[in-house]
MDTraj code that builds the backbone (N, CA, C; nanometers):
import mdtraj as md
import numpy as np

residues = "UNK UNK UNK UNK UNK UNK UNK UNK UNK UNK UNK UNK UNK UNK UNK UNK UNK UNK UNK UNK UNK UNK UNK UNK UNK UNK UNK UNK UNK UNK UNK UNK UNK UNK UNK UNK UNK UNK UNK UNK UNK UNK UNK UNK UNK UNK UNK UNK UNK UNK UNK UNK UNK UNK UNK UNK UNK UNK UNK UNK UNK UNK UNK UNK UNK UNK UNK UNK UNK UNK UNK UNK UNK UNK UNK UNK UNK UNK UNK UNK UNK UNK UNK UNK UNK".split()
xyz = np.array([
    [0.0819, -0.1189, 0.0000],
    [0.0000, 0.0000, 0.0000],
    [0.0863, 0.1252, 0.0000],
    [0.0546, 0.2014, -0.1235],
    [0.1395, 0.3522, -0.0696],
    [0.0010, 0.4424, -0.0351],
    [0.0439, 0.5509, 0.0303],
    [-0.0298, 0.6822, 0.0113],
    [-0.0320, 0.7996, -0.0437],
    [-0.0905, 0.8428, -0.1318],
    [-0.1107, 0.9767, -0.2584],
    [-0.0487, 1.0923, -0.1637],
    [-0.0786, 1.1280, -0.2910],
    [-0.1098, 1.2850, -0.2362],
    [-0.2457, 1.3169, -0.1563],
    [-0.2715, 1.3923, -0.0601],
    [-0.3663, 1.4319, 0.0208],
    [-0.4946, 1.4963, -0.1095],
    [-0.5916, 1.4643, -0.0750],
    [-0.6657, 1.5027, -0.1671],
    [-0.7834, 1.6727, -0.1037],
    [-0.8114, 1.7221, -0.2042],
    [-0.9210, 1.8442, -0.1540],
    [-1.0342, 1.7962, -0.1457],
    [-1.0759, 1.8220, 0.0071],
    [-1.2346, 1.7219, 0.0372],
    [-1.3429, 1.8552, 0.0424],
    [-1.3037, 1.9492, 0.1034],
    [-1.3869, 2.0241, 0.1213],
    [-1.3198, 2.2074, 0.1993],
    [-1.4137, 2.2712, 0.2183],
    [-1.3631, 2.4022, 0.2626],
    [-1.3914, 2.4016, 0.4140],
    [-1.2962, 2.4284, 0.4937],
    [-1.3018, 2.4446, 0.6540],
    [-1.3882, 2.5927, 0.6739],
    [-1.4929, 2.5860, 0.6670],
    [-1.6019, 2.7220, 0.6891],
    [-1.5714, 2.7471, 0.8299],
    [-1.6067, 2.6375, 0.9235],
    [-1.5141, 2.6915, 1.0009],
    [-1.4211, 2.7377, 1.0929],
    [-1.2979, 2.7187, 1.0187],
    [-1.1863, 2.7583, 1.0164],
    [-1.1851, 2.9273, 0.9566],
    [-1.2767, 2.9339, 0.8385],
    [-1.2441, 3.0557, 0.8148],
    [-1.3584, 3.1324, 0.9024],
    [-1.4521, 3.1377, 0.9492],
    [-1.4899, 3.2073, 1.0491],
    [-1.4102, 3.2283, 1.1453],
    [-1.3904, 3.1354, 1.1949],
    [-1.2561, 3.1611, 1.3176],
    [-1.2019, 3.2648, 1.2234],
    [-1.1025, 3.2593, 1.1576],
    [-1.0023, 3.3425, 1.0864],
    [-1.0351, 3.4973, 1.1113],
    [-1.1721, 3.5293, 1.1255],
    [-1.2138, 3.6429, 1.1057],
    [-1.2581, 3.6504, 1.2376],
    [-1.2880, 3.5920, 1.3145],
    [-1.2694, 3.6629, 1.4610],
    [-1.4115, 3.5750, 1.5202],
    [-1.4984, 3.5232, 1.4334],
    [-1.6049, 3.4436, 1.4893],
    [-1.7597, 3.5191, 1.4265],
    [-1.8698, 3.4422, 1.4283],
    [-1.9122, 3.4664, 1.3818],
    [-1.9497, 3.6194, 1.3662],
    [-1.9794, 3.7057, 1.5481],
    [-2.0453, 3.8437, 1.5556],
    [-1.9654, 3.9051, 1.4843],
    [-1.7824, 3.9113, 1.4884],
    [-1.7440, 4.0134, 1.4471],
    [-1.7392, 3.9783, 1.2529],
    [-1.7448, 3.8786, 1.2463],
    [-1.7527, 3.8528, 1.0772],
    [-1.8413, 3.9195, 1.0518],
    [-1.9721, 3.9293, 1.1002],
    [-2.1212, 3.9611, 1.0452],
    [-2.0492, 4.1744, 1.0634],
    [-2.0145, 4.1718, 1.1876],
    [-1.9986, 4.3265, 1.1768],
    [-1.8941, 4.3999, 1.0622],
    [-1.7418, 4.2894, 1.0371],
    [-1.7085, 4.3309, 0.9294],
    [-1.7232, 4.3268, 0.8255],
    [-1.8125, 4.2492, 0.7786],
    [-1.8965, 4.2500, 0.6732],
    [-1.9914, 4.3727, 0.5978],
    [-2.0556, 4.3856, 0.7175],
    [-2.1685, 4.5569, 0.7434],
    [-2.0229, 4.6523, 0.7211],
    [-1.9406, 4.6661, 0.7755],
    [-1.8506, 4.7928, 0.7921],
    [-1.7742, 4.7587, 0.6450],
    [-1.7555, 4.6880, 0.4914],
    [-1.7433, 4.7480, 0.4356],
    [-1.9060, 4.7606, 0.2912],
    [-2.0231, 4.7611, 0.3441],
    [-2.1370, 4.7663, 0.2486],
    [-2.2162, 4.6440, 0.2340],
    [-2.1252, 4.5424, 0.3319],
    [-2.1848, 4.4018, 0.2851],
    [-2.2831, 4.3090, 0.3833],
    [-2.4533, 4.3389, 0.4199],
    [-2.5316, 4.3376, 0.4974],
    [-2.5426, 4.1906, 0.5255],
    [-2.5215, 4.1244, 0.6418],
    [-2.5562, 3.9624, 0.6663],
    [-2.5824, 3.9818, 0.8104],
    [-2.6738, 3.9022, 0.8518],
    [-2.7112, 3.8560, 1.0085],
    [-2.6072, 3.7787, 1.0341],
    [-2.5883, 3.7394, 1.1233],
    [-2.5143, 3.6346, 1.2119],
    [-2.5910, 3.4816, 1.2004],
    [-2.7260, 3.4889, 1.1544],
    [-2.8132, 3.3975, 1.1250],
    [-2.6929, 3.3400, 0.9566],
    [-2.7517, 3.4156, 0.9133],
    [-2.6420, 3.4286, 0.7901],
    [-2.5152, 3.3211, 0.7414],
    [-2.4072, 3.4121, 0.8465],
    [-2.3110, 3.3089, 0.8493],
    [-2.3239, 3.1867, 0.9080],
    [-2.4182, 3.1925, 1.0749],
    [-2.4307, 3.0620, 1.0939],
    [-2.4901, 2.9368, 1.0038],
    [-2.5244, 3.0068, 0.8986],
    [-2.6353, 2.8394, 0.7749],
    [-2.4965, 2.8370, 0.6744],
    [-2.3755, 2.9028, 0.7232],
    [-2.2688, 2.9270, 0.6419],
    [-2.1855, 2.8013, 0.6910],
    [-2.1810, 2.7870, 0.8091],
    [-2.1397, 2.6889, 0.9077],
    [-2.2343, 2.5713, 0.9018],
    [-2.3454, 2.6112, 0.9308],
    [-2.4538, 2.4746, 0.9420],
    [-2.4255, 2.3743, 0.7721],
    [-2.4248, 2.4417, 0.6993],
    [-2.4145, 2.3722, 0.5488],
    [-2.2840, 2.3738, 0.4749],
    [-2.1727, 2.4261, 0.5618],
    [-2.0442, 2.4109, 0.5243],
    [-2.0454, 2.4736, 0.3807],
    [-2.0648, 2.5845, 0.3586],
    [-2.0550, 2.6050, 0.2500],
    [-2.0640, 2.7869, 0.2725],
    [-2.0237, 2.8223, 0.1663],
    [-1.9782, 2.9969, 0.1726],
    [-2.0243, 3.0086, 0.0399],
    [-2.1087, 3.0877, 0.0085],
    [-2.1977, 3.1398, -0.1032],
    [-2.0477, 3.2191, -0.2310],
    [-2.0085, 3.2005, -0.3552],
    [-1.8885, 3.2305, -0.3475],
    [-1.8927, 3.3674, -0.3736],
    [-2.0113, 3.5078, -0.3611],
    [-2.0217, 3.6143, -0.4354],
    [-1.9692, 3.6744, -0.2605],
    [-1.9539, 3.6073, -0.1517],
    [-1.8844, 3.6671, -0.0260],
    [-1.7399, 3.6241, -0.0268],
    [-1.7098, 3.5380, -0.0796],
    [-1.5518, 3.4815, -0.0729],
    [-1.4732, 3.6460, -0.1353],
    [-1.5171, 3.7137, -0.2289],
    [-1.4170, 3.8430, -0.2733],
    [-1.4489, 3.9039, -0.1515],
    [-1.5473, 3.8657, -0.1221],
    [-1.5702, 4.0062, 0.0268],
    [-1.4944, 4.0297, 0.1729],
    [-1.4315, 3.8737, 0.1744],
    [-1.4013, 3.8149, 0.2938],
    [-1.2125, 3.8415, 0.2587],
    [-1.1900, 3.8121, 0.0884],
    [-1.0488, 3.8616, 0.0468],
    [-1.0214, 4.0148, 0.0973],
    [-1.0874, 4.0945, 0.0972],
    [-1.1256, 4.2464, 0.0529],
    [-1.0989, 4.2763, 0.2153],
    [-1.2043, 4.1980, 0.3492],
    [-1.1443, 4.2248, 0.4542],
    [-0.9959, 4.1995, 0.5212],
    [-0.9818, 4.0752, 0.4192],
    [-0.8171, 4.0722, 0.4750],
    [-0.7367, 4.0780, 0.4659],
    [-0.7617, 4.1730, 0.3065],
    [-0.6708, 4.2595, 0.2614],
    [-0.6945, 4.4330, 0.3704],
    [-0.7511, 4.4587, 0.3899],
    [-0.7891, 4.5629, 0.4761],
    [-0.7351, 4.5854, 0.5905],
    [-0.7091, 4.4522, 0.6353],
    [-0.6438, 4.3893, 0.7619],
    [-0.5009, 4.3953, 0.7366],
    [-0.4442, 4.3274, 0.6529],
    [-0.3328, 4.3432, 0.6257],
    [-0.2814, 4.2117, 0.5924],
    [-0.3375, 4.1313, 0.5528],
    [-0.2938, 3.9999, 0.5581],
    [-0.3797, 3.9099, 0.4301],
    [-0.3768, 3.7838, 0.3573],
    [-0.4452, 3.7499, 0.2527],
    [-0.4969, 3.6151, 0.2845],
    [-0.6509, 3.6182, 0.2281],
    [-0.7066, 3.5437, 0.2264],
    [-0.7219, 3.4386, 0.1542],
    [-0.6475, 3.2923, 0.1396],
    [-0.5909, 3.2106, 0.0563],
    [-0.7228, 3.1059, 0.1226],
    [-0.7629, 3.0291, -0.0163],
    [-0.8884, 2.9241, 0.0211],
    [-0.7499, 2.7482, 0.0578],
    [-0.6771, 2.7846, 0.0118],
    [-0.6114, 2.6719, 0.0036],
    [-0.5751, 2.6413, 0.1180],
    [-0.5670, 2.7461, 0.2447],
    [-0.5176, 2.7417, 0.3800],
    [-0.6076, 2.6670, 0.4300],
    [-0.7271, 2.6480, 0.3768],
    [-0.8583, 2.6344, 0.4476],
    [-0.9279, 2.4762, 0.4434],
    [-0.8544, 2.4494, 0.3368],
    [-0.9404, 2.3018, 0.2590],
    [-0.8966, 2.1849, 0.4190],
    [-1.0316, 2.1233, 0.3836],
    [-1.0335, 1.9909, 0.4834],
    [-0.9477, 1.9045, 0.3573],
    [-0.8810, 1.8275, 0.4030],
    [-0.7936, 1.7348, 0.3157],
    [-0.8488, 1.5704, 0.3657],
    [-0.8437, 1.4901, 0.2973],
    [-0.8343, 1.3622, 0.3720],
    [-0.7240, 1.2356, 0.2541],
    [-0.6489, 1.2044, 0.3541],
    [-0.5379, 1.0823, 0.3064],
    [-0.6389, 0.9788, 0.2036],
    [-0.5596, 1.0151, 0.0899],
    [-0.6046, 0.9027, 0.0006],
    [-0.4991, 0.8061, 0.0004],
    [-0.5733, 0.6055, 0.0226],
    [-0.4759, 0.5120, 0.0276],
    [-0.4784, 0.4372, -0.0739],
    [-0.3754, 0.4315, -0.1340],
    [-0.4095, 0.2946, -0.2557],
    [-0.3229, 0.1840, -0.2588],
    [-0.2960, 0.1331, -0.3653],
    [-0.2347, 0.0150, -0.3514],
    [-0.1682, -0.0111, -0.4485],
    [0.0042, -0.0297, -0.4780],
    [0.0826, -0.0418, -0.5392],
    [0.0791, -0.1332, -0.7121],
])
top = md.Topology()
chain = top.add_chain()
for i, resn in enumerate(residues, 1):
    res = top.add_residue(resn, chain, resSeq=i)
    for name in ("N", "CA", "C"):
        top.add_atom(name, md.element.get_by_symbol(name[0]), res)
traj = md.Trajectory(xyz[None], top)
């Protein structure tokens, strides 16, 4: 048996909430640059693992603002693919 390369399973939603400070302050930096979401919002963001992708530039945009960049690749859930020689 060897093992691959790690494969892309999915996006750590969140992980990138965390990233941004959790859900309240995501929802507030969101509002502070034009971009209106409840906290309800992000939480079905979390509940369904999934990030709508017309907020992913929005979420780049805050952390570029911040000072720092928002890479999806940091983020991916990975899982070990095993096969067999």
């Amino acid at each position: 048996m060897t093992i691959s390369e790690p494969q892309l399973r999915e996006l750590d939603v969140r992980g990138v909430i965390h990233s941004f400070g959790g859900i309240p302050r995501l929802s507030a930096k969101l509002g502070k640059i034009g971009t209106q979401i409840s906290q309800g919002g992000i939480e079905k963001w979390r509940e369904r693992n999934n990030i709508p992708g017309h907020y992913l530039m929005k979420l780049a945009e805050i952390a570029e603002n911040e000072g720092w960049v928002f890479n999806l690749t940091d983020f991916r859930k990975r899982e070990v693919a095993i096969g067999s020689k």
